[in-house]
Every structure is written in structure tokens, then in C-alpha cells.
N, C-alpha and C positions, 0 to 999 in steps of 0.2 A: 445146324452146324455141329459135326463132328468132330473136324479139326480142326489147330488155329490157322485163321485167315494171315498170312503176312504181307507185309508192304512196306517197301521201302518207298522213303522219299517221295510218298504218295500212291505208288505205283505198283503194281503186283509184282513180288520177288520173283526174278530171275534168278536161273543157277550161277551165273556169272555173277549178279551181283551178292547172292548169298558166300560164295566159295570163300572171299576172306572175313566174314562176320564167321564163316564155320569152323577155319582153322584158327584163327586169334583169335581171346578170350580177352585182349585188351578196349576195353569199353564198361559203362554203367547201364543202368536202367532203375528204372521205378515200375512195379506192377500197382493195379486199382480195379476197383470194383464200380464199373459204369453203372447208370441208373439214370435211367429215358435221358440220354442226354448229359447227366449232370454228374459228379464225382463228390465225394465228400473229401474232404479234403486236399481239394486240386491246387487250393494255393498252394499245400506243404508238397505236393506233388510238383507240378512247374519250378518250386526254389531248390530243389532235390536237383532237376536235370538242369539246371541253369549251374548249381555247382559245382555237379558233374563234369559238365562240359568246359567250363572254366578251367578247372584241373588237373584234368585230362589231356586237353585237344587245344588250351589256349583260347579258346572263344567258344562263346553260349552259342545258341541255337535260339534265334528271336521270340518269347513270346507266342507271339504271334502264330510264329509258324508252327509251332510247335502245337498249338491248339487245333490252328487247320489240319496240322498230319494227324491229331488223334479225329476231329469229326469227320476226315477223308476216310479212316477205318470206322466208326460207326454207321457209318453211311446213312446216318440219318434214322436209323434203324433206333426202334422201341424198346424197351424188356431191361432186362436186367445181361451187362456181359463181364468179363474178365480185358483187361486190355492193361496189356505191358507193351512200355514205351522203352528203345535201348537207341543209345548213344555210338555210333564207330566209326569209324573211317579206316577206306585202305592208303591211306597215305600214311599210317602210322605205321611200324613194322620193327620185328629186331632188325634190320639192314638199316632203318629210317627212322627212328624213334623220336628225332628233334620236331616234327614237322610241327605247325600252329597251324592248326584249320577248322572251320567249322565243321563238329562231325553232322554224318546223315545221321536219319531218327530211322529204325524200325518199328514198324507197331507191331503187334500180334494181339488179334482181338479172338477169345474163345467163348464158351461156354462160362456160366459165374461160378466161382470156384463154393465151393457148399464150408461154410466157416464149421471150425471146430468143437464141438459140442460133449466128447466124452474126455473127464478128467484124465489128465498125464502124468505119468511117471517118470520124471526128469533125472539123466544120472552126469553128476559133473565130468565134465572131462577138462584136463587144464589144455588150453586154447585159444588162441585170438587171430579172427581176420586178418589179414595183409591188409592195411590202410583200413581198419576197421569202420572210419565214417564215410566212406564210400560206399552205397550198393554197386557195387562189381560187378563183373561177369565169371570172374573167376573164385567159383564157387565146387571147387573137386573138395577141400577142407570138410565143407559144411555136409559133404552129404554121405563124407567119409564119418564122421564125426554120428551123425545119424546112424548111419547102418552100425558102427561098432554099439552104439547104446540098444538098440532094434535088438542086435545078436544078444548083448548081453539080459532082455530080458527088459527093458525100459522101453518107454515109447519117441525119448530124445534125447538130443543131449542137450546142459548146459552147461557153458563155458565160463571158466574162472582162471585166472591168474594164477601167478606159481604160491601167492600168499594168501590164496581164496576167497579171494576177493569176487564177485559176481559182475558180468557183463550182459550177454547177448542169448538167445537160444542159436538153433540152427536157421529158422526163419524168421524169427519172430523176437521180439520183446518179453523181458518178463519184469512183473510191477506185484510188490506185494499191500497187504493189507493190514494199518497196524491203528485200529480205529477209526475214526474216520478219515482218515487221509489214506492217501497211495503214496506209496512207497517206491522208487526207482533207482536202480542203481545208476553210481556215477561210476563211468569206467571207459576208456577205451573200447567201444563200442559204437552202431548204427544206431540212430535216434530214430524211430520210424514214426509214418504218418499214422499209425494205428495208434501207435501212444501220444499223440501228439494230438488224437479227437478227443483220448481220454482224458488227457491234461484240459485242455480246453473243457472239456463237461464238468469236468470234476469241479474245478474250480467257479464255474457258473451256477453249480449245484450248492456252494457251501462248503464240500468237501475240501482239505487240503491236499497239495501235490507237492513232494518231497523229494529231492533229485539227493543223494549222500552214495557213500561208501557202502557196501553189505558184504559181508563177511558171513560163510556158510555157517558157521558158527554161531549166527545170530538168527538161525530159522525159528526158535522156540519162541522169538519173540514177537515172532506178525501172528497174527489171525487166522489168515491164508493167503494165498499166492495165485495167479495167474497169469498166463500166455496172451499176447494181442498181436495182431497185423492188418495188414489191409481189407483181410477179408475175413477175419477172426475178430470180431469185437471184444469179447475175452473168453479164455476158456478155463476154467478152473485147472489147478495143478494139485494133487492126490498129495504125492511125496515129490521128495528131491533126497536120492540116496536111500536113507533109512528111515529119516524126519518124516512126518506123517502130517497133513494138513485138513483141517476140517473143512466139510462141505460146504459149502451154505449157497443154495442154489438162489435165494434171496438178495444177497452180496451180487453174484454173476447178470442177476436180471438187473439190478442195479447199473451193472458198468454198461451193461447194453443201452440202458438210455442215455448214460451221458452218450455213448457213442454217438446215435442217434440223433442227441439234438443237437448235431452238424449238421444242417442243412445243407443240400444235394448243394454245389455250384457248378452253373451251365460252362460246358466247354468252350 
């Protein structure tokens, strides 16, 4: 598999039915990392596109079917894949924007995306999503947001309020380390299901999970800092700005097992 497979509504995209999912960027989704079958995290995955659709579109997407459309794109198929699940309808539109309907689900099942593994150099930028607890489609911000930190010599960005206050990365989460507990910002931001395996290990583990305020200001006080997402279990963060964070590749093998013992659940 080179490319991604698509499918709507079960069925191999058409041009017709792609043309309004390519020109509106009104709709959600959730990406995840298949595995023979099973998803870690598929509960937090399914209550994602369930409140998506709710929100959106007026009404969810059963369950049910929603399970069938993604084993309809795994086809039964072994291995390890990438598979993003999106929410849209063209009954929605700027001419029609009232409309209440169930949207269709696109899949897109690809190759498994390779998680992050070389520490990051994160440079604030002040920023926040539109409807930041949404996964959106409407993602031009996030990857403008990226390229200006890229240019500038960083590897991302992260986003803080006008009082520096910390939120979201561009993809991803970030959760620091201030002993044994994890540390997460509270903020107008996505709650993803990568920190949401972490949360769940950590706390099965002993360790404590800490949801508060952070303030860039207050980097000299964690230990260190890392990146998580769907397919990133965690990746350690170098700096943020000027702040400098110690390695501890000990710490990172750590959060890979909380990750980890989530166990796969079948589709």
C-alpha cells in the first residue's frame, strides 16, 4: 500500500462523491493506529466522532456503523495500519448551513505512521484552534503555525494564550514531568486520545495525573517535558524557546509502557 485507500460510506470514493468533502473543510475526524484488528484506544476514539457529529451535523453516526465503516476499510486485513475516520455531509454548505443530518464517515486507511522518536524544539507561538475541542478539518492555522517555527529554526510550534498560558502543540499534546506525576495543561485546547492512554497508565502505574494551568514561566520547574498522539506515545521535548529540558530517555521508556498497557480493543 502506497497510498491511502478511501472510502466512503463503505464504498470506494468516487470523484462525485469526494468534490464536496475537497472543497468544504466543514467536518471532524479522529486518526489511530490499527493493530490486527484492534485500536488502543477506540473507546476514546468512537466518543470523539460521536461528539463530533452531535455538534456538527445534529446527530451521531450509530456505533455500530461506525465500526462496520472502519472493518469495511481494514478488510480484514493483518499488520499494523494508519486509519483516519472523518465526519461530512453535503447537505451542510455556506448557502445551507442549518441542515440536521447524519453525516457520511470517510475512512482513509494507509501505511502506520512511524511515532516520533528524536527530541523537539518547540517555539511558542500565541494561538488557539477555532473550537479548539474539536478535531476539525480546518487545520490551514496548525500547519501555518508549523512551517513559521520549521523557518524559524524549531521543530514546532507551541501554542499559548495572549497571558502564556500553554495549550496544544500543532498535532499533538504536550504533558510535562514534575516527579512522579504528569503534568497537563488546562486550557482551551483538544484532549487527545494519546494522552488520554497516558492518563489512564499513569494512574494504573501509581504515578499521579495532574490536569492545572502552566504558564511558560514555569518551565524551570518540571523535570522535562514531552509530545504524545495517536501515534506518538511520547516523544521527549529538548527546549521550549530558550528553556533547555533534560534527557532522560529512562522517563520516555517509561511513558511508552503506560501507553502500552492499553490494551489493543477489537473493532
Amino acid at each position: 500500500m502506497s497510498t491511502a485507500e478511501i472510502l466512503i460510506d463503505g464504498s470506494p470514493a468516487e470523484v462525485s462523491d469526494l468534490s464536496h468533502f475537497v472543497l468544504s473543510n466543514y467536518g471532524a475526524f479522529t486518526s489511530m493506529q490499527a493493530e490486527n484488528g484492534g485500536v488502543r484506544g477506540l473507546d476514546l476514539h468512537l466518543a470523539r466522532l460521536e461528539a463530533e457529529a452531535v455538534e456538527l451535523f445534529g446527530v451521531a453516526v450509530p456505533e455500530a456503523l461506525l465500526r462496520e465503516r472502519m472493518r469495511q476499510a481494514l478488510e480484514g486485513r493483518s499488520g499494523r495500519f494508519s486509519l483516519r475516520v472523518n465526519l461530512f455531509s453535503d447537505a451542510v454548505s455556506l448557502r445551507s448551513p442549518d441542515a440536521v443530518v447524519q453525516p457520511r464517515v470517510l475512512t482513509a486507511l494507509s501505511p502506520p505512521a512511524s511515532p516520533l522518536t528524536k527530541s523537539l524544539r518547540l517555539k511558542t507561538q500565541i494561538y488557539a484552534r477555532e473550537v479548539p475541542h474539536l478535531k476539525h478539518a480546518a487545520t490551514f492555522g496548525l500547519t501555518r503555525a508549523r512551517r513559521l517555527a520549521v523557518q524559524g529554526g524549531f521543530d514546532d510550534a507551541l501554542f499559548v494564550d495572549p497571558k502564556g498560558h500553554i495549550s496544544e502543540g500543532s498535532i499533538w499534546n504536550i504533558g510535562f514531568i514534575q516527579g512522579d506525576a504528569l503534568v497537563w495543561p488546562e486550557a482551551a485546547m483538544l484532549v487527545g486520545t494519546g494522552q488520554g492512554l497516558l492518563q489512564r497508565g499513569a494512574v494504573e502505574a501509581g504515578w499521579n495525573s495532574v490536569t492545572r494551568p502552566i504558564s511558560v514561566s514555569e518551565l524551570a520547574d518540571f523535570d522535562g517535558a514531552f509530545i504524545c498522539n495517536a501515534a506518538t506515545p511520547a516523544c521527549a521535548v529538548a527546549g521550549i524557546d530558550g528553556h533547555e529540558f533534560a534527557s532522560s530517555d529512562a522517563v520516555i521508556a517509561r511513558l511508552n509502557d503506560f501507553w502500552r498497557s492499553n490494551p489493543c480493543q477489537t473493532i
